[in-house]
N, C-alpha and C positions, 0 to 999 in steps of 0.2 A: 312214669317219669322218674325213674330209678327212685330216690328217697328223698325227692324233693319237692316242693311244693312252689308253684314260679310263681311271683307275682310279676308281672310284663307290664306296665303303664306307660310304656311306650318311650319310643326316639325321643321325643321330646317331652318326655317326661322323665329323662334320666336314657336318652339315645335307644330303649328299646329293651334294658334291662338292667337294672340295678340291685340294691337291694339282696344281698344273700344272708337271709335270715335261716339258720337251718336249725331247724325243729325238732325238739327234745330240747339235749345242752346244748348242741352246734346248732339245729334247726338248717331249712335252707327255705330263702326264700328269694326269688331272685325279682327284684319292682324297679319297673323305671318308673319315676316323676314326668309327667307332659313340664316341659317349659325349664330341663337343663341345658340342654343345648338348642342353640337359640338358632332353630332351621327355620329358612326361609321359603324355602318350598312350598307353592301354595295346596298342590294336590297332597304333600305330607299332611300339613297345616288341617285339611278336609278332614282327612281319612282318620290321622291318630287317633284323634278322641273318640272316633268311635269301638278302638281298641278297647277304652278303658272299659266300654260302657259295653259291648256284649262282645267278645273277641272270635267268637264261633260267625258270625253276622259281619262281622270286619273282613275277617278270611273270604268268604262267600266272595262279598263285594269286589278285594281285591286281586281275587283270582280270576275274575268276569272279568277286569279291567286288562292283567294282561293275558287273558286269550284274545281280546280284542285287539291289543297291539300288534302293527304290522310288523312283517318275519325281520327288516333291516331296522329294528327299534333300537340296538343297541348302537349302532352307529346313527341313525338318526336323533333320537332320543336318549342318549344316555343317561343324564339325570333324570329326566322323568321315570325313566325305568326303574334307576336307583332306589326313586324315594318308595315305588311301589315295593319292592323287595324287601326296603326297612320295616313299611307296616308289614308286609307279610311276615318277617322276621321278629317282628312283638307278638303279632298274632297268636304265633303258635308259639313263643314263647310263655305269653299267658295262658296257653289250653296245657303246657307243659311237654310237649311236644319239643323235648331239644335239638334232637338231629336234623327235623325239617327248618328250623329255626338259624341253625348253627350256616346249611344248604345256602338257604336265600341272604344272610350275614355276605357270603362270601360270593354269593353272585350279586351284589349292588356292590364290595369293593373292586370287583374284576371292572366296574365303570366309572370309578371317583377315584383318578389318580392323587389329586390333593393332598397335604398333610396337613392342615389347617381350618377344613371345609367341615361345618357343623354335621353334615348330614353326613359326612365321611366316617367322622367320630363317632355318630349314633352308628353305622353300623361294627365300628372294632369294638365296641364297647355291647354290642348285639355277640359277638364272635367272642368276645372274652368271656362272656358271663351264661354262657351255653354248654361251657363245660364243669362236672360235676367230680372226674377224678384228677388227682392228684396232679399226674403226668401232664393231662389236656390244661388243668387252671396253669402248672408253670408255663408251658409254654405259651399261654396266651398271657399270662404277666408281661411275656418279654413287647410284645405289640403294644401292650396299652404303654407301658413304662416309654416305650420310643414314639407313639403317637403324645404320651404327655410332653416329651423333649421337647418336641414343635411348638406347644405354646408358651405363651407371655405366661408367666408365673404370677399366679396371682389371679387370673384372667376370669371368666365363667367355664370357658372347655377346660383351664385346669383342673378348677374346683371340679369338675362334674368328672375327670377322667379319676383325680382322687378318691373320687366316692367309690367308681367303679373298681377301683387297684384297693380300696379299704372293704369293699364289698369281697373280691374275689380271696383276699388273704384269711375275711374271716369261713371265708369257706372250707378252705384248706386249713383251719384252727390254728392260723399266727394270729393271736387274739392280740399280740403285742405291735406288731405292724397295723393290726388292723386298728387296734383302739388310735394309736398316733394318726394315723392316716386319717379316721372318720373324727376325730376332733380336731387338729387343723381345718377339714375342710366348712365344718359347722361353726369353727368361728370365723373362718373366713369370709364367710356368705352372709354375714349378719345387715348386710344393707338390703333395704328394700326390693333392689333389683334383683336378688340373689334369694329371693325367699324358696322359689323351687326347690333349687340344689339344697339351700338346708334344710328342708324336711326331709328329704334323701336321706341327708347325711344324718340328722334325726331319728328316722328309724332305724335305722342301720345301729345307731352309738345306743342307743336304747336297748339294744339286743347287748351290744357287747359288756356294757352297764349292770345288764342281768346278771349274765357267766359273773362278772368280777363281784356280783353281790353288793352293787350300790341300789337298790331296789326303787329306794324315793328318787332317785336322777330320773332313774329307766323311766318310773310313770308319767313324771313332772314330762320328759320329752318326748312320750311317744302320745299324751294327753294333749300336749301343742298338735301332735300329727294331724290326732282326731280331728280337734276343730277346727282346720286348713282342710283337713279331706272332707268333713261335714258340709263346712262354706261351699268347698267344689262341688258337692254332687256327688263325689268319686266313688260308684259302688264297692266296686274290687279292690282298691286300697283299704277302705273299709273294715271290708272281710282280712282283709292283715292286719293293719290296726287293732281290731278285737282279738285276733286269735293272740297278738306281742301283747297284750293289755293282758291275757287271760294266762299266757306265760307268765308273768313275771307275778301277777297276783297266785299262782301256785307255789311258784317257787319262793312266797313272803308264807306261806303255808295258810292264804286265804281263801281255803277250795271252795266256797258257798260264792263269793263274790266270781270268782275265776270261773268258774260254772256261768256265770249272766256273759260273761265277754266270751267265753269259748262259745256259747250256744247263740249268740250274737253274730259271729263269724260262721258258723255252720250254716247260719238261714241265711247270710249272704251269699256265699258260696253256692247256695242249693238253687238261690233263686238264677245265678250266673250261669247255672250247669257247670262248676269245676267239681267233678267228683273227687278230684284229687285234693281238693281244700277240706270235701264235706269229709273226708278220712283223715285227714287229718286234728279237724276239729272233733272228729268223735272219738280217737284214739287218747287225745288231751282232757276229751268230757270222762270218757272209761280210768284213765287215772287220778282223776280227780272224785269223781263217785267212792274207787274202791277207799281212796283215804276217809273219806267221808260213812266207810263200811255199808254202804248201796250196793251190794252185790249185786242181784240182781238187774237192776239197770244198766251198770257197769257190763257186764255180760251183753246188754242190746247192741250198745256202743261198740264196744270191741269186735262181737259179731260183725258189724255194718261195716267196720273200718279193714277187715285184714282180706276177705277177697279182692278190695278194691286194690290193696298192697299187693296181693298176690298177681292181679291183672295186670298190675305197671311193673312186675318183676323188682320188686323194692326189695330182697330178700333180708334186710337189716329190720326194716320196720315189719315185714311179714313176722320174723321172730320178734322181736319188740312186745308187738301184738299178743303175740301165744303165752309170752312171758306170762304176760297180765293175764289173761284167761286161766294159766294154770295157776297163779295166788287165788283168782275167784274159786279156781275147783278145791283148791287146799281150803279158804276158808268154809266151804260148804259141803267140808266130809271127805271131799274126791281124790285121796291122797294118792291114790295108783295111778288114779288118770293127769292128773298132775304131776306126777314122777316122769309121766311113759310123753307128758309133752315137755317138760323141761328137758328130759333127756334128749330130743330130736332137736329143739331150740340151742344145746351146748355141742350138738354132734361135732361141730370143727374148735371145740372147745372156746368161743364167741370171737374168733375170727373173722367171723361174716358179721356179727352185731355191733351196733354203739359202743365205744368203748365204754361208756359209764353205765351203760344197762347189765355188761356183764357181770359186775358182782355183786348185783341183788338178785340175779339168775341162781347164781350159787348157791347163795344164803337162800333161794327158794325152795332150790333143790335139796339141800341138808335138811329143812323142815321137812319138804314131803317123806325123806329118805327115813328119819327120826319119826314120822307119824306111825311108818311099816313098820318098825322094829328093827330097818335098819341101820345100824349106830354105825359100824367101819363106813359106812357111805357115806355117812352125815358127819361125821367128823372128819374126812379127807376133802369134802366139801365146803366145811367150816375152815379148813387150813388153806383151803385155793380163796376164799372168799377172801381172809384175813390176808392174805399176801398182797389182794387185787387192791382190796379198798385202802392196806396202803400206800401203794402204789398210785393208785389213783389219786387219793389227797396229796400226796408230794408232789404230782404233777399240776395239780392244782394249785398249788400254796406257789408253785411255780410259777405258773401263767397270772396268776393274782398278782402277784409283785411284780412281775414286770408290766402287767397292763397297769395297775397302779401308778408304774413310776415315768411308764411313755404320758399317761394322762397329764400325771403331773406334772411335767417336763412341761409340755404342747402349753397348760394353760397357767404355769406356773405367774407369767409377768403380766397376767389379764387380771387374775383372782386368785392369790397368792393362800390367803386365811380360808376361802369357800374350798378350795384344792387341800386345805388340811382337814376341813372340817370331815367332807367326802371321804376323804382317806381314813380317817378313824372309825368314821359310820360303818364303813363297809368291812370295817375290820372284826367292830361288833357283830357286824351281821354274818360273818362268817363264821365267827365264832358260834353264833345261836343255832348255825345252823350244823354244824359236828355236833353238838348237845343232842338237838333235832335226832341226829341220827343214832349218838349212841343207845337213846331213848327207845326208839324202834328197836336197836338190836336188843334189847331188854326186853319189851314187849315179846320177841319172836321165842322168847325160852321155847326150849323141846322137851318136850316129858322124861323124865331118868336124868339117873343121878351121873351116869358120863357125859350126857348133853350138859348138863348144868354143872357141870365142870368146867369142860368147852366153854362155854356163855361165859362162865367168871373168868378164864384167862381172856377172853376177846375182852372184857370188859377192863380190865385191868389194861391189856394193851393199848388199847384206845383210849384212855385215860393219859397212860405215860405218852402216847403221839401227840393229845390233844395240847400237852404240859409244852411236848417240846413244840408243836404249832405255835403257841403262843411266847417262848423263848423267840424261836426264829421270828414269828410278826414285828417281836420289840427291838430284835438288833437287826442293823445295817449289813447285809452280806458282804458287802465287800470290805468295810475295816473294822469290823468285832464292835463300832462304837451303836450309842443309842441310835435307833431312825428317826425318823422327823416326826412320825406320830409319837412317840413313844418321848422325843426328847421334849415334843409339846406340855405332855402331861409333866414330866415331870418339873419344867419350867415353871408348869401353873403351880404344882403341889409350893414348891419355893416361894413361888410370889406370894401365894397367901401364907405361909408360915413366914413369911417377913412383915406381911403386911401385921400382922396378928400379933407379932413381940416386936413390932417398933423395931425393927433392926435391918441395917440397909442390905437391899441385895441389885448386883452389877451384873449384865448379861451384855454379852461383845457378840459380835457379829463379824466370823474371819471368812476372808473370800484370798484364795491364793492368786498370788499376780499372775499375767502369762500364762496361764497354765494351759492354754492351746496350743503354746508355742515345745510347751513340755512335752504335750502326745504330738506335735507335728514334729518333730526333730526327732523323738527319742523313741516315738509310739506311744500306744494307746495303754497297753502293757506299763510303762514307764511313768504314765499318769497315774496306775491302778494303785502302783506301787508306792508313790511319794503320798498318795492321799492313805496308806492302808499302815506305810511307817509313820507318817503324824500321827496320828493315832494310838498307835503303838507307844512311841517317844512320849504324847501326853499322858498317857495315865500312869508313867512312874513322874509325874514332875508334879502335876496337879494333887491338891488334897482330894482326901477321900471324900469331902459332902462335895466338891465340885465337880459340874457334867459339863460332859465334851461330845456333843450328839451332830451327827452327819445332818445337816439343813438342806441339803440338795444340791448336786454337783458337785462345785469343788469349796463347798461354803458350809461351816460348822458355827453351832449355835454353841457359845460357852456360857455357862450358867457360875455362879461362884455368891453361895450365900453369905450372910454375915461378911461381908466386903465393901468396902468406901474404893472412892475411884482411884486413890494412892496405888493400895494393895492391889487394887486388880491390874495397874500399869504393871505392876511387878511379876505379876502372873503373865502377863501377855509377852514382858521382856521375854522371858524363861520359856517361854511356846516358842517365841523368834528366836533364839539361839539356835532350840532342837529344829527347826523346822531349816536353818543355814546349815546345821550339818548332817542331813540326809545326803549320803552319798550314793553312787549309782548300784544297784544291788551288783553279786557277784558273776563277772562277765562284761561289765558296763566298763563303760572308756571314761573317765574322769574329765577330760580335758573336753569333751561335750558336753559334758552334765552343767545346764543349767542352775544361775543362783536361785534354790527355792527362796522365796517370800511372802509373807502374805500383809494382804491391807486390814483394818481391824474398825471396827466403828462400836463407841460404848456407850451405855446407858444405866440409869440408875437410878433407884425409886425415890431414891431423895429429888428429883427434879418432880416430882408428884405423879407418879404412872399408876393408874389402879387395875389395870388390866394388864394381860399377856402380851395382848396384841398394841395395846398404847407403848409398852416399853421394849419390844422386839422393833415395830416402825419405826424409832425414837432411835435405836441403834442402825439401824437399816439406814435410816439418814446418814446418819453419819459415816456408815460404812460408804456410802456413795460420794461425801465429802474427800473422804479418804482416798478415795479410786481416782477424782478428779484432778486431785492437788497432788496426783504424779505416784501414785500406789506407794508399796512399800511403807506404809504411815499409820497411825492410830489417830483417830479423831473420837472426841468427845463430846456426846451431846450436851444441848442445855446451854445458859450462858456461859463467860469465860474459858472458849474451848482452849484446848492445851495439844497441841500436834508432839509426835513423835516419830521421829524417824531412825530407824537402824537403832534403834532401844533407848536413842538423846533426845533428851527435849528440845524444842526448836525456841 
């Protein structure tokens, strides 16, 4: 089933496929939930769950049913026909089976003219989540996006069609549409009726939580999964369950624990007959063993897992597989034979692999190539390596910061403070985990003094990346100023060095007025721009201990220590001049260019604030006092507030 692993739980369970969990970084895993779409049918109603519970025995039954159906069923019976075609189309969605899946998708829509009709939905959402390349997921995006058209927003087919559109994008690794898409739809569903669809949406955010390196999110929501699928019964979800559980505990670098959940999922899987789960839980036991330096075992694992690869034509994860067999042959001597399989695993130079497997491919092969004696191999190998894997974390540092900042965005006015706290976590934890890696590339030295030459510039180089990773983590790309995690701490560092020499510190909370009206008139571009020269304009106005950090959107946290509320009006005038004369950049028409302004709300430790988050709220008031009483204004917490408008007292 090409390089995926399907979990189907049916039409109504998520319409018959959900869920693309893809396994490794991307993983795929495609799970409906029984009870997202709320089909009435009573022969669906029968038949799905017994999808969940053995899908090989589902098929059997449903295929007995329509031989028995008379030759004029489609014009007699067309829904009943329908709904039979939907289970068929989990069926073998769950056995992995996608083309015959994709088949029966499309013969129950040639029967359900509808745009509205749940069982309609389970099949475009059977039809969208069957395809596995690029090409097939776009074009079935464009179906589910115009079957989501038709619903009431907000609705349960929404939520469930969002799952499916958050499912199929992280398929295709828009990790940034897909994180937005699969947290809208999990808070959406947060009422009791809706409990289905958010475990859906649950599992799904829990994978995409992994990739971005929030690791405690990932477990906390896919450990809710568990105990909904436990309560149910649900084998086969289960078996996903453990295997996301056994993920996400590897990649916290807990391979003893992730060992109990992968081998968890292997003996559900075995008992279900998905030999394509049991290969993939033992491809996940094989790299977790060799971290764990179990060769030997690791070797059984891997053995079991790459024919089964080889029999579904998965040619990514067949090399995947070989990868790892050929570290087990390098650690136990076998440096030719692990040369002579690395070299057949890079033949299209890993074109056909994971992108992120190919450059510890490399770096495998310079060690077998350095074990021979041969050093021009292992050092042109060490130079493809070092290109790859920067490459690779730039792409990463990529998709991190924008899934970071869609999360952010999605849950920013539910849990404002828990969305920073997340944010920094994950920021550590990414960090830990380049350490992680440079650590390995130490570990791998090659005998001779050219190799260990080699090793000291990778090591230096990854040093000066990991420098500028953490530069890039702490500014805002888009206006050079501090980000929100970064302007957090340094908030805190202020707060307590005030609190500590008794000396007053003011933090304002600015939100630009209109400023929809700026990208809707002038463009998006035009927005980019007024927020990128504020910015600019403040750091020659402002003193040097005072921070001017991007808060989110179009809203900046100014920090200004050793300051009483006079001084800081004085500071915020002097922001409000530069910020009136931002003029259109060069090319722009003047006579359209909107008055920038912005609203300003202040706070200050002398009204008694002992925390960050007491005197950020405290300004946050007020900034909303500000917005209310007709924008353009400064308001001031605490008693006797003092308005300002156009830089005059009122």
């Amino acid at each position: 089933m090409s390089s995926s692993w399907s979990r189907r739980q049916g039409s109504a369970r998520l319409c018959g496929a959900l869920l693309a969990l893809v396994l490794g970084t991307f993983g795929a895993l495609s799970a409906a939930r029984a009870g997202c779409f709320d089909v009435k049918d009573a022969q669906f109603a029968r038949l799905r769950p017994l999808v969940s519970q053995d899908a090989k025995k589902a098929l059997i039954v449903v295929n007995s049913l329509l031989a028995g159906l008379p030759a004029d069923a489609a014009r007699a019976e067309p829904r009943r026909l329908a709904a039979l075609y939907a289970v068929q189309s989990d069926a073998y969605g769950e056995l992995g089976l996608d083309l015959p899946s994709r088949a029966s998708a499309l013969k129950g829509l040639a029967l359900l003219p509808g745009r509205t009709d749940p069982l309609r939905l389970v099949l475009v959402s059977d039809y969208g989540l069957s395809f596995r390349e690029p090409a097939g997921i776009d074009k079935a995006l464009t179906l589910i996006k115009r079957a989501r058209a038709a619903q009431r927003p907000g609705s349960r087919s929404d939520i469930c069609l969002q799952i499916v559109q958050g499912s199929m994008n992280q398929q295709r690794d828009r990790s940034d549409l897909a994180t937005r898409e699969l947290t809208q739809a999990y808070l959406q569903s947060g009422s009791p009726e809706l409990v289905e669809p958010q475990m859906d949406a649950a599992s799904l955010l829990a994978t995409a939580l992994r990739r971005m390196g929030d690791f405690d999110e990932a477990l906390g929501l896919i450990g809710r999964v568990i105990r909904w699928d436990t309560a149910r019964g649900s084998a086969s979800n289960l078996a996903i369950d453990a295997y996301l559980q056994g993920q996400i505990l590897r990649a916290m670098g807990h391979f003893r624990r992730a060992l109990v959940s992968l081998r968890r999922a292997r003996a559900i899987s075995l008992s279900q007959g998905a030999r394509q789960g049991v290969a993939y839980a033992d491809l996940r036991i094989c790299q977790s063993e060799i971290r764990l330096g179990r060769f030997p075992a690791a070797r059984r694992d891997c053995d079991r897992a790459a024919p089964v690869f080889a029999a579904g034509k998965a040619i990514d994860m067949v090399k995947e597989t070989h990868v790892l067999l050929a570290r087990i042959d390098l650690a136990d001597g076998h440096a030719a034979r692990s040369l002579a399989i690395l070299n057949r695993a890079l033949s299209h130079d890993g074109r056909d692999m994971v992108a992120h497997e190919v450059p510890p491919a490399y770096l495998a092969r310079a060690r077998a190539s350095a074990a021979l004696g041969e050093y021009r191999n292992a050092y042109a190998d060490l130079q493809q390596y070092l290109r790859l894997y920067s490459a690779h974390n730039e792409s990463a540092r990529v998709r991190l910061q924008e899934a970071l900042e869609v999360r952010f965005h999605a849950k920013e006015e539910i849990e404002r403070n828990a969305v920073l706290r997340r944010k920094l976590r994950a920021a550590a934890l990414q960090a830990g985990r380049q350490r992680q890696l440079l650590q390995w590339i130490e570990i791998a030295s090659i005998a001779g003094t050219l190799v260990i030459v080699l090793l000291s510039y990778i090591l230096m180089a990854g040093r000066r990346h990991r420098r500028q990773l953490l530069h890039l983590a702490n500014e805002d790309n888009l206006t050079g100023a501090p980000n929100r995690g970064h302007t957090a701490q340094l908030a805190a560092a202020a707060l307590q060095n005030a609190l500590a020499r008794s000396q007053p510190l003011t933090v304002a909370l600015l939100d630009f007025d209109h400023f929809k009206e700026i990208n809707d008139q002038c463009g998006h571009a035009a927005g980019d721009y007024v927020l990128r020269e504020f910015a600019r304009l403040a750091r020659g106005t402002l003193r040097a201990t005072d921070v001017l950090g991007r808060w989110g959107g179009e809203e900046f946290l100014l920090i200004l220590p050793d300051t009483t509320i006079g001084s800081a009006l004085s500071s915020i005038e002097r922001l409000r001049q530069q910020a009136l004369g931002i003029v259109p950049p060069s090319g722009g028409r003047l006579e359209t260019w909107p008055r920038v302004t912005f609203s300003a709300g202040l706070a200050t430790t002398a009204e008694g604030a002992g925390t960050l988050d007491e005197i950020v709220a405290r300004a946050d008031a007020a900034l909303y006092e500000a917005k209310n009483a007709g924008r353009d204004l400064v308001r001031i917490d605490g008693e006797g507030y003092r308005n300002t408008a156009n830089g005059a007292p009122l």
